[in-house]
N, C-alpha and C positions, 0 to 999 in steps of 0.2 A: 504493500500500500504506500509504504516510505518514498518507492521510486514511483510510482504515478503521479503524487502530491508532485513532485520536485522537479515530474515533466511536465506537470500542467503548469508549474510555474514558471518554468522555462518559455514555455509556449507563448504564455500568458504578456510574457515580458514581450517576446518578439512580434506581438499583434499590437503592443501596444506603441512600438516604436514606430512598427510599418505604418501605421495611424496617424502616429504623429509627421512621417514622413509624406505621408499622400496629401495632409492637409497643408503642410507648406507646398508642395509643388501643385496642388489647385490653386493656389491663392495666387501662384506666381502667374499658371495659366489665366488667372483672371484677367492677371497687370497685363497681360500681352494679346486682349481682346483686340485692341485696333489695330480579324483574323485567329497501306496499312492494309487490317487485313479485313476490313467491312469488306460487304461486298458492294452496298451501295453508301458510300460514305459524301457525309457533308463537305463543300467545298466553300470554308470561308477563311481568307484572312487573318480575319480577328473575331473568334467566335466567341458566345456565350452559351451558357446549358443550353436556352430554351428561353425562346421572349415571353416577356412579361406581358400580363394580359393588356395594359393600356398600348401596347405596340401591336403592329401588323404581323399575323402568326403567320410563322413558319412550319414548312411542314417537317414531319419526326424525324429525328436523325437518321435513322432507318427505310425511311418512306422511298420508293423509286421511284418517285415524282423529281428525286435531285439528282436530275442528269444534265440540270442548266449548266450552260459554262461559265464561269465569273468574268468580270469584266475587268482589264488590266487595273489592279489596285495603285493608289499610290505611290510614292516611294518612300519604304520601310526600311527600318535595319537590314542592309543589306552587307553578309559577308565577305570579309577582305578576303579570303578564299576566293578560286575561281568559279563560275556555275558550274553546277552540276552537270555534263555533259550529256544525260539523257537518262529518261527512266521509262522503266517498263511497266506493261499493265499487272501490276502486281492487285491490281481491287479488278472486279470483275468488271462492274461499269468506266467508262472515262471519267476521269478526273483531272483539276487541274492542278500543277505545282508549280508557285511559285520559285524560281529558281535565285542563286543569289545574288544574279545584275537585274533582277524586277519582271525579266521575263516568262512568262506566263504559257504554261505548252502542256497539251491535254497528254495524260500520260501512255495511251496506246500509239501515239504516233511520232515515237522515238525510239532507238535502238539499242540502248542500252540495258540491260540489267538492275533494277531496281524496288525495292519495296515500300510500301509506302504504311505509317504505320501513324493514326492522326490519334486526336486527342480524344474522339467517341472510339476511338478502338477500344484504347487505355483505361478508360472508365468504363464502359459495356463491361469487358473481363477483368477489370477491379487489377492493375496489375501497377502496383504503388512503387514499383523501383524501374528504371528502365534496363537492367539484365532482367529482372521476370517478363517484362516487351517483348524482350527482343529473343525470349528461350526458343521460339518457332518457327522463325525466320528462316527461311530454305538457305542455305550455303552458308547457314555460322554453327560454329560450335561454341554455347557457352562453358566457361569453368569456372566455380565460383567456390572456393573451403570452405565450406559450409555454408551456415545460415545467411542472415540480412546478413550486410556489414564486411563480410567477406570478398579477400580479392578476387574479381573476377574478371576475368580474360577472355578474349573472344577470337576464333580463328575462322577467317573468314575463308572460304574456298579452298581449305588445307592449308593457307599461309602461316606465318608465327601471327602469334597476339602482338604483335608490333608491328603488324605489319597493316593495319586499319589505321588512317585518319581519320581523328574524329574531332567535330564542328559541334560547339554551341553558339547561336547565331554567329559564327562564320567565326568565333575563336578557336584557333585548336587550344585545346585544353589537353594534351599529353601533358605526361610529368616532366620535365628536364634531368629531376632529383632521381627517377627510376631508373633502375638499372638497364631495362628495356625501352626505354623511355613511353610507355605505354599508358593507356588512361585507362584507369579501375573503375567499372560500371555499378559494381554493388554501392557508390557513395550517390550515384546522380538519381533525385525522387523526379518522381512524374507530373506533380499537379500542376505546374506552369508552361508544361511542354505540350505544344499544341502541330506539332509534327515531327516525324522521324523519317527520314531517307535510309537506305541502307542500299548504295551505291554499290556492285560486286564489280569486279576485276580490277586492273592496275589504271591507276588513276593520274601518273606523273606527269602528262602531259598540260596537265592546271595547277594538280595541287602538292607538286613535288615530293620531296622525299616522305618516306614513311607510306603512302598508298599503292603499295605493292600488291595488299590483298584488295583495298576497296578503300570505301570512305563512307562514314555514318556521318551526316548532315543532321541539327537537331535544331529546333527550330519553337523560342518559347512564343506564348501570348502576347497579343497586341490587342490595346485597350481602344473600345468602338462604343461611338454614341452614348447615351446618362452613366451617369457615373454609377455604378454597380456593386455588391459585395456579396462575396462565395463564402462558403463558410461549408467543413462536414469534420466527421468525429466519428470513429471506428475504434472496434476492440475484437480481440478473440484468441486465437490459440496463441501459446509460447508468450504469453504476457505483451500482447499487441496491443498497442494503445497509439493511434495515429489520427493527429491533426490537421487539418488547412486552413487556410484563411485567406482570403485576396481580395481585392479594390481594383477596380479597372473605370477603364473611360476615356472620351474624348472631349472637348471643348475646343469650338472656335476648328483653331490650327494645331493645339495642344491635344495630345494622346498619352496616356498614361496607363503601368499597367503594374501592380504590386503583390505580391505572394510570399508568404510565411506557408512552410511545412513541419513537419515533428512525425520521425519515426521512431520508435520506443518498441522494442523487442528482448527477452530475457530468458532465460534457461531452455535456449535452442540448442537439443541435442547436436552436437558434430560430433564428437571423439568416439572409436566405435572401439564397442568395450574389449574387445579381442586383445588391441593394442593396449591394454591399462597394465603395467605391475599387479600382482598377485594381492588386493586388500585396497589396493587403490579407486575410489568414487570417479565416475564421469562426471565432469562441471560444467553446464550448459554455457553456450558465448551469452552476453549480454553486450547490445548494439544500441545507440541512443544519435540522433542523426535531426539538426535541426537546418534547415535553409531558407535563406531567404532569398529573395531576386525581384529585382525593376526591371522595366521598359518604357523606355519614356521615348518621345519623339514632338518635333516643333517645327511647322509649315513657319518660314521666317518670310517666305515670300513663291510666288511664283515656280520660283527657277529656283529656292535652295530649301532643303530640310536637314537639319541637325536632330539625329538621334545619340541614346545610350543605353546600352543593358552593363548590371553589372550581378553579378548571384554568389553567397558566399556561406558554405558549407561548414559546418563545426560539428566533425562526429567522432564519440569514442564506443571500441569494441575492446572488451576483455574476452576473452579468448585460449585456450588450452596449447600453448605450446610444445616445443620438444628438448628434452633434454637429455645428453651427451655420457654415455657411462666412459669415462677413458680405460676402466679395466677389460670390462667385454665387449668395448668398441662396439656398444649400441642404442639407439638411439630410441627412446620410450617419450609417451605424453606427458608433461611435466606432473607437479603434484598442487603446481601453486600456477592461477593465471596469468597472463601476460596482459600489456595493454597497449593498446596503440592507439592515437588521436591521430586525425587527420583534419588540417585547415585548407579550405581551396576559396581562392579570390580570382572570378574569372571577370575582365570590363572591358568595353570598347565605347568608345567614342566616335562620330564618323560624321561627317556635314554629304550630303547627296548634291547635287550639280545638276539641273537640266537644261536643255537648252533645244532649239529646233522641234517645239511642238512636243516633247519628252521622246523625241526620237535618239536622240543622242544625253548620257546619263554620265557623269562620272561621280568618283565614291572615292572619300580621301580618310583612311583610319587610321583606328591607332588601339591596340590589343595591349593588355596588361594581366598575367597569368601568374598566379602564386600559388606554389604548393611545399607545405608545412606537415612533415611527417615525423611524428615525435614515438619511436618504438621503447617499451624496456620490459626486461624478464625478469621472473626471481634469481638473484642472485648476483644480478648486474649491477657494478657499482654506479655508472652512470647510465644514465637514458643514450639510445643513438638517434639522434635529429639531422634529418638532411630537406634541404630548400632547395627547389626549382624554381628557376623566374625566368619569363622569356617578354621582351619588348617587341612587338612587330608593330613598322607601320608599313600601309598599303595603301596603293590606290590602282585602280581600274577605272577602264570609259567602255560601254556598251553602246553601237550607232547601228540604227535598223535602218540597212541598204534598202528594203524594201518587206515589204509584208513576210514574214517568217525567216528574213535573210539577217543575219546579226553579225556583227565582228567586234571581237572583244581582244583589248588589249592591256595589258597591269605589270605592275612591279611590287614586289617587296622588299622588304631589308626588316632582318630578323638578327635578335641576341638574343642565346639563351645561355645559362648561367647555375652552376652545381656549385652548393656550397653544402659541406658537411663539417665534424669537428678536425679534420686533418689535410681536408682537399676543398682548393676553390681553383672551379678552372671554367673556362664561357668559351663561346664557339661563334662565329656571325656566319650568315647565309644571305644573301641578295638573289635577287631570281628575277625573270622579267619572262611575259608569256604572251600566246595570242592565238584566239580562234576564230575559227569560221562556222557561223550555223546555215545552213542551206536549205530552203524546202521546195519542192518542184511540181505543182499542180496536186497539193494533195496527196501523192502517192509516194515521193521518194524524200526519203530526209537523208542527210548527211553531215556529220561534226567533225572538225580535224581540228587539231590543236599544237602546239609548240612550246615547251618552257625549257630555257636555260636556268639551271643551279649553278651559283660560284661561292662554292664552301670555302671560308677560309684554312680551314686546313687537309681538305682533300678537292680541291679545284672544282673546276666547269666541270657539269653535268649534263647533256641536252637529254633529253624526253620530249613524246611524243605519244599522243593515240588518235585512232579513225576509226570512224563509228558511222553504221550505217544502216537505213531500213528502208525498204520496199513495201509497198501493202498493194495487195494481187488484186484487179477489177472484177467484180462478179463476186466471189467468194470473201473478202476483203481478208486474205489469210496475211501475213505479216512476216516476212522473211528480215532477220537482223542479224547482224553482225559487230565485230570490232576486236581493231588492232592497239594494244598499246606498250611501252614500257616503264620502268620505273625505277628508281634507285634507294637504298636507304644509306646514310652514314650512319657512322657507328657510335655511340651513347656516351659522353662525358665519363658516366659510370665504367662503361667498358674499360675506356680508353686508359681512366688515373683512378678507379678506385681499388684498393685491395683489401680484403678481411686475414690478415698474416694467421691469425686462432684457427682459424678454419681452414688454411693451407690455398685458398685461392684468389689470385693476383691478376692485377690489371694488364693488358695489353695494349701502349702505345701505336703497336703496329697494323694494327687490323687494319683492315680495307671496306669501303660501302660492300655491301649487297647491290644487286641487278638483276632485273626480271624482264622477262618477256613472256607476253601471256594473248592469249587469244579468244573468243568465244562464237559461236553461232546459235543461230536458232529460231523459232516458231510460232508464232499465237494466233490461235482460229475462234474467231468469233462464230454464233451460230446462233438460230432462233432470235433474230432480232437483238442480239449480244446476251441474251439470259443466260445461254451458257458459253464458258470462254476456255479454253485449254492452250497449254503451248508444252514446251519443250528446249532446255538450252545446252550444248553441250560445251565442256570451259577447261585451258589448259593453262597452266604458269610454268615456266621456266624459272630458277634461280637459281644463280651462280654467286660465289663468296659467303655464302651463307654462312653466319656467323654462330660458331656453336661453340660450348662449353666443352675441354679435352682432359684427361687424367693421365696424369705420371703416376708409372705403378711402381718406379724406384724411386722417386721423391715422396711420392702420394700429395704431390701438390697440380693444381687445377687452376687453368685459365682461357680466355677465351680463344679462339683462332679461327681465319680462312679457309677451315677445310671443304665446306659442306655444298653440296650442289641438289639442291632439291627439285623433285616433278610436282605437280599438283593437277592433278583432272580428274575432270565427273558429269555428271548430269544434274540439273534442275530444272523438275518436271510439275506443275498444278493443272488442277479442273477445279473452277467453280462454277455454281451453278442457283437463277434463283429459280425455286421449284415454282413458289407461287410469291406474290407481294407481301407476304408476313416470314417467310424459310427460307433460309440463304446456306447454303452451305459450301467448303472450300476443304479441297484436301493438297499437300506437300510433298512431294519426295526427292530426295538429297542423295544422290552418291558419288563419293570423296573418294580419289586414291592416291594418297601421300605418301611419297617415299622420299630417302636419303639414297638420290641415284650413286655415292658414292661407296656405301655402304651398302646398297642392295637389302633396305629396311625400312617396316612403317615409321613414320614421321610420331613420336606423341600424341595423344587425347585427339588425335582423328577420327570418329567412326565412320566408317564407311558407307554405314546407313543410316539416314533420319527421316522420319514422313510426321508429319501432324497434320488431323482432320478438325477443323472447325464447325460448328452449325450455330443461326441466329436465328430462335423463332420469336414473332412478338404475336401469341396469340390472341391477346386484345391488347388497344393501344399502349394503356399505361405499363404494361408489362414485359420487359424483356428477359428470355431467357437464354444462357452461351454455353456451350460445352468445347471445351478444345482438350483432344487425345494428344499426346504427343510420345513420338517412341525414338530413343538415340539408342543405334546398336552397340555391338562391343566393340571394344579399342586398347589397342596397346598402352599402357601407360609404364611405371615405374610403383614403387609402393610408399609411402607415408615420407619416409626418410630414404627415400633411392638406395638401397640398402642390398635393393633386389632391382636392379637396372631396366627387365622387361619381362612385365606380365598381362596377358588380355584380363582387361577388367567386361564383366558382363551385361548384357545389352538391359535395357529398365526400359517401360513404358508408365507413363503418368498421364491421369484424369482431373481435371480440372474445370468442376460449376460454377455458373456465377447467374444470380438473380437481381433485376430490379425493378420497383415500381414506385411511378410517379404519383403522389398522392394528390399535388398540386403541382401549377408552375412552378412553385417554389420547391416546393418540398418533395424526396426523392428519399426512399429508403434502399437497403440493399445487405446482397448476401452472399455469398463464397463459398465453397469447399475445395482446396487444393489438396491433392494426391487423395481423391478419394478413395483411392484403393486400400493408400495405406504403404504403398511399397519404400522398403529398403534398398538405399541404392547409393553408391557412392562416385561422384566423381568433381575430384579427382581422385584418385583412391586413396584411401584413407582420411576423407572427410564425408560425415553423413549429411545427406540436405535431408529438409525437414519433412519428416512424415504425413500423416491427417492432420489438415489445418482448418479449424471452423474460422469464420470472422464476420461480422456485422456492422451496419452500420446506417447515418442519417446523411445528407447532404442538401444545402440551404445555397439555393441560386436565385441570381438574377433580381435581388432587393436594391429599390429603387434608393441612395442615399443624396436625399434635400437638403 
């Protein structure tokens, strides 16, 4: 009861500040009077639940009446990153997505690889972190050591978990401070995020290094028309006690859009008893994860808008670590927890430029990334703290040659910076890029692109990708393609960090990573697009592949150039709506990663994944979701790599989710994850969490006078 008191007060504080925050930046808007896997998903902007009665209704988010196309929006926070090169019909009906130079392209009539995951997805299936999002996503593999709160890593197309860029409103947010320099999904909540891209293949050709496997685009809230407040409150299994709270709106030229979250989770089984010493209690993690985040944006005139988002994370997990026997050289679940905090400050600032009737757009930023990792175990004298900080600024100009014909040109210049108790060492990258979008009666699209990298301490880089789609007369079936490659450098961490207790040391020498990767494939609409199916098949090349090596006469370990990995598979869906209330969508994924060097599977690859989704809304106020999802078996390692390689076994998981609208306002709702119940570990030797009930209220769309 002690820790619910102590989160509600926590909470309590952060609503109150974001209160006091909205109320200064109205008043300022005052002075300056003179906006996945539905299958028919909303297409706004800047959305809310559900209008209010004194407004003009809308129809249900669900309804197939919303096949309209939205009309080219404003100009919004738009990321210093380059657009998104092209997305696929990942929802069964068209949709529109806005890209990050403001251009607006329905998503069956591009060639890329793409999934699209909005903000009615996320609440329909209740899924409060964005790794539980993103667990069913065709071509990723999540990994997460246990419960909430745990790291989790994602491997997009068989690549490594660093090998995805990932984008909140156009910051990359990877760590500097990680040793993979990679971004941990189990810290980022979902109630401000109002869309997810999950972009698959090598994406270097815009968004340079690190998009070897893909790029995940995230995309939060924009506040539109009366000013508004959300508000919901959940509890249930494993000591689940989660909050929200937000304020959104527009006035005049003034848009504004504010969010407070609170995740609170406690004695979540991970540690599986097998592994315990002989007398030794399993001790559940306990995870406590509070965030806040703005959007703000300001029409200063015509031709210029000044936006800023900035969201900033404060979560700690205590956690069941591992400790070291030096007699029997083996390594067991400690006896005493561990703890680790984690700070993240992600901001950008950015003024938008238009000119020539908004046919020609430029975008001038400025990104500020902070990540604050404070670890310590029993026994340690001191805490280990390591800080990531990266500076970028960026600008791009988007100029429409002519109706769907675009060229896009930008530069960046990037610092990032590793400071820990014994090593501080920074790295700068500049880059400059340029594409071309093409469309040709309807029927052919085409993307090519170009980006130069100048590392300063591994040189020019160029990349490149070309992207293509055809859609067949008569049958309107969808032939797509694309070429790309990509590079990564190698990690500050790599390069100068060493742990001497643990016998492994840094490498100076390494050399980037390089891939080459290619995909084809299909999408056939039918019965007036009700049901849609395709089929894509997808290869990566990589060379310098950076892996971990062991001396068996030193027994000391560091990184090296050895590794040259394959990556290819298929990603294959059918959805289908049966009638205007039943929507249903099935998945399947097959991965085949090898170390072509070695002549072995790749890590936590499986070979197989499929998940089937169904949406019925029996009568209006009611919706009800089930998503199956099955990840087969996969090589991994065991708890402490102790045992180097073993198939861990394939697990399938069931997951309900109910709601119903009592009013416009008011929204209750309900849950069961893993109804089964199954035991299952990945990565092996961490449990995720079994039968999980949860409940809950939600309070939208209150008019604040």
């Amino acid at each position: 009861m002690s820790r619910i008191v102590f989160a509600a007060r926590r909470f309590r504080a952060g609503v109150v500040a974001f209160v006091s925050l909205y109320s200064l930046d109205l008043s300022i808007a005052q002075a300056q009077q003179s906006a996945s896997t539905d299958l028919l998903p909303p297409v706004e902007v800047a959305p809310t639940e559900r209008a209010a009665k004194p407004r003009a209704a809308r129809p249900a988010p669900d309804q197939p009446e919303q096949r309209r196309v939205a009309r080219l929006p404003k100009p919004e926070l738009v990321p210093a990153s380059p657009p998104v090169a092209g997305v696929s019909a990942a929802n069964l009906f068209p949709t529109v997505v806005v890209s990050p130079t403001g251009v607006v392209t329905p998503t069956n009539l591009v060639a890329s690889s793409v999934t699209v995951l909005t903000a009615r997805d996320m609440e329909r299936d209740q899924r409060r972190t964005a790794s539980d999002a993103l667990s069913a996503v065709p071509g990723l593999n999540l990994v997460q050591t246990g419960g909430p709160g745990g790291q989790t890593s994602i491997f997009m197309r068989g690549t490594n978990s660093n090998h995805t860029k990932v984008l909140i409103d156009g910051i990359d947010v990877s760590d500097p401070g990680n040793p993979n320099r990679s971004f941990d999904f189990g810290q980022l909540l979902t109630s401000d995020i109002q869309q997810i891209e999950v972009l698959r293949g090598p994406q270097g050709g815009l968004y340079g290094a690190d998009a070897l496997g893909g790029v995940i685009s995230i995309v939060t809230k924009k506040g539109d028309g009366p000013a508004r407040a959300t508000g919901s409150v959940e509890g249930g299994s494993f000591g689940t006690f989660n909050q929200t709270a937000g304020l959104s709106g527009s006035q005049d030229h003034f848009n504004y859009a504010f969010n407070v979250a609170h995740f609170h989770a406690n004695d979540v089984p991970v540690t599986p008893v097998e592994l315990l010493p002989p007398g030794q209690k399993a001790i559940g993690n306990n995870y406590d994860n509070m965030t806040y985040s703005t959007k703000l944006g300001a029409e200063l005139s015509e031709n210029l808008t000044l936006n800023g988002v900035a969201r900033y994370t404060d979560a700690t997990l205590r956690f069941t670590g591992d400790t070291f026997d030096p007699v029997t050289s083996a390594s067991f679940p400690a006896a005493a927890q561990s703890t680790q905090t984690v700070h993240q400050l992600f901001t950008r600032g950015e003024a938008v430029w238009s000119a020539l009737d908004d046919r020609m757009k430029s975008y001038f930023g400025v990104n500020y990334t902070n990540h604050w990792n404070y670890n310590i175990s029993p026994g340690d004298v001191m805490a280990t703290i390591t800080t990531g900080d990266r500076v970028k600024y960026d600008w791009h100009t988007t100029t429409q040659l002519a109706p769907n014909n675009n060229v896009i040109i930008g530069a960046e210049h990037e610092t990032e910076t590793l400071q820990t108790a014994t090593v501080s060492a920074q790295n700068v990258n500049k880059a400059g890029y340029m594409e071309l979008q093409s469309q040709f009666r309807d029927r052919v699209f085409f993307t090519a692109n170009v980006r130069q990298d100048d590392n300063e301490r591994f040189g020019e880089h160029p990349t490149f990708r070309l992207a293509s789609a055809v859609i067949v007369p008569v049958t309107d079936t969808k032939f797509k393609g694309s070429y790309g490659t990509g590079f990564k450098a190698p990690t500050l961490n790599q390069l100068y960090v060493s742990f001497p207790a643990f016998f492994f040391f840094a490498n100076p020498n390494l050399r980037p990573e390089e891939s080459v990767g290619y995909d084809a494939g299909f999408e056939q609409p039918l019965f007036g697009d009700r049901v849609r199916f395709g089929s894509t098949y997808f290869r990566n090349n990589i060379t310098d592949l950076i892996q971990s090596t062991f001396d068996p006469v030193t027994f000391a370990s560091t990184n090296t150039n050895i590794g040259k990995a394959i990556t290819e598979g298929t990603e294959s869906f059918v959805a289908a709506a049966i009638t205007d209330r039943l929507r249903v969508r099935a998945d399947y994924t097959f991965t085949r990663a090898v170390d072509a060097t070695a002549g072995l599977e790749l890590l936590r690859r499986p070979k197989e994944k499929w998940s089937a989704n169904v949406i019925w809304n029996p009568i209006d106020p009611l919706t009800l979701s089930a998503t199956v999802l099955h990840v087969g078996s996969f090589v991994d390692g065991n708890r402490d790599f102790s045992i180097l390689r073993l198939l861990a076994p394939a697990y399938t998981v069931v997951n309900v989710a109910a709601e119903y609208l009592v009013t416009d306002q008011v929204k209750v709702f309900g849950r069961v994850d893993n109804l089964a119940n199954v035991h299952y570990q990945n990565p092996t030797g961490f449990l995720q969490p079994g039968l999980g009930v949860y409940g809950g209220i939600r309070l939208a769309n209150y008019d604040v006078r």
